[in-house]
C-alpha positions in Angstrom: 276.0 203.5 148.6 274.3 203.6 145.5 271.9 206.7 144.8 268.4 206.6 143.3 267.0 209.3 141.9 263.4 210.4 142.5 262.0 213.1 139.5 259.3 215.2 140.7 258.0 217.2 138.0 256.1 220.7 138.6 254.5 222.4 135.5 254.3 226.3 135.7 251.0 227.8 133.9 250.7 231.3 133.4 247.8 231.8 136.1 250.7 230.1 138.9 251.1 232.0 142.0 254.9 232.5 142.4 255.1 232.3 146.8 252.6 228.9 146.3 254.7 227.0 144.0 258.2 228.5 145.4 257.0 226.7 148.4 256.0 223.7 147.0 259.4 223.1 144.9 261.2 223.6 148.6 259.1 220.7 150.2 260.2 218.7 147.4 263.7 219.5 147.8 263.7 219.3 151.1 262.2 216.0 151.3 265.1 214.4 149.8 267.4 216.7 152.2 266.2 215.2 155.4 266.1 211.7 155.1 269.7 211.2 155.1 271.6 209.0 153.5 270.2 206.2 152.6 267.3 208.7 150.9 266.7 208.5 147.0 268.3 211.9 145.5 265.2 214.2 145.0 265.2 216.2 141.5 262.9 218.5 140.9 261.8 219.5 137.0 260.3 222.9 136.6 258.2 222.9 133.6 256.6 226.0 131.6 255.6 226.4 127.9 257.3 229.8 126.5 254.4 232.4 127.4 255.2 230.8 131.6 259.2 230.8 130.8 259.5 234.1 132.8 257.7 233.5 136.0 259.4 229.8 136.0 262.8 231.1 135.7 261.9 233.9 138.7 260.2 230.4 140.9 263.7 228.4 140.0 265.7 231.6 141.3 264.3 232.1 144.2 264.5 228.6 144.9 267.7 228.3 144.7 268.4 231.9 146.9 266.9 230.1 149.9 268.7 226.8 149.6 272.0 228.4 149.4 270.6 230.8 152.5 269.6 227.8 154.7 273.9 226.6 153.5 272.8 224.0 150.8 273.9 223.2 147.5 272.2 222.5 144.3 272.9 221.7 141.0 271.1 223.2 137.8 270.1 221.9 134.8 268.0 223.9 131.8 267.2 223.1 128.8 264.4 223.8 125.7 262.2 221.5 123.8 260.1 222.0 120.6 256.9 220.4 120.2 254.8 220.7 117.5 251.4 221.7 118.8 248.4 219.4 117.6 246.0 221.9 117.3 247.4 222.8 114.3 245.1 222.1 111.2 246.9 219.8 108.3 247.0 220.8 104.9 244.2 218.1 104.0 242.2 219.6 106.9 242.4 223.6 105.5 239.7 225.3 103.6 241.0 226.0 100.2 241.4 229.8 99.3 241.3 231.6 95.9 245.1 232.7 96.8 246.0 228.9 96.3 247.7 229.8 92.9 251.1 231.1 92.5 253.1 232.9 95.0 250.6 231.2 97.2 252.6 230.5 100.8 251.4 227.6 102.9 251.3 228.1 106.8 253.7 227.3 108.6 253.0 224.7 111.3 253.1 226.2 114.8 255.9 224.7 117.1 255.4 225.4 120.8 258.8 226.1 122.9 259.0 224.5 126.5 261.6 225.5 128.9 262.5 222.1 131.8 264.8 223.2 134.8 266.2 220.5 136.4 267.1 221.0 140.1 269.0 218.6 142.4 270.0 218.9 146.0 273.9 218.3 146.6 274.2 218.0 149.8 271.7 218.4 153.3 270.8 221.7 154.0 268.4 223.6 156.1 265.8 225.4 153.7 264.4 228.3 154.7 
């Protein structure tokens, strides 16, 4: 039997209500869980920029709490991007100041951090 995998991706904002989106990350897992075997393998990606990293990592924990409660496995996966933000004005686009002498610094170009949990059901379980 060959497995397929099915990425469902959830992006975490700061305004995200934890129960809400804990609940919808278990119907996604679950999904996968109860078709059997012949189901594609259902992984979830939990995305957040760096100011929602916190409440994503608490959704992704208690995620994982009541999978293992209901005697199911799952399999985690975390890691951090950088992208550079394009809001960010160029150098062509800035006003230029009196300061652009010496001992002048330019900015520095903003780079936004953003945290992707991968979660992936091992086995069939009963989720809570």
């Amino acid at each position: 039997m060959a497995e397929e995998e099915n990425v469902r991706r959830i992006t975490i904002k700061s305004n995200s209500v934890i129960s809400k989106t804990v609940t919808r990350c278990l119907n996604v897992l679950k999904t996968g869980a109860a078709d059997g075997e012949n189901a594609k393998k259902e992984v979830l990606e939990v995305m957040a920029d760096a100011r929602a990293a916190g409440k994503a990592i608490t959704i992704v924990e208690i995620v994982k709490r009541r999978i293992t409660e209901g005697g199911g496995k799952i399999i985690q996966t975390t890691r951090v991007q950088e992208q550079p933000d394009e809001d960010v004005t160029t150098e062509e686009q800035q006003p230029k100041t009196h300061l652009q002498g010496e001992g002048y610094k330019k900015p520095r170009k903003k780079v936004n951090a953003q945290i992707i949990i991968a979660l992936e059901n091992e086995a069939k379980s009963n989720v809570v």
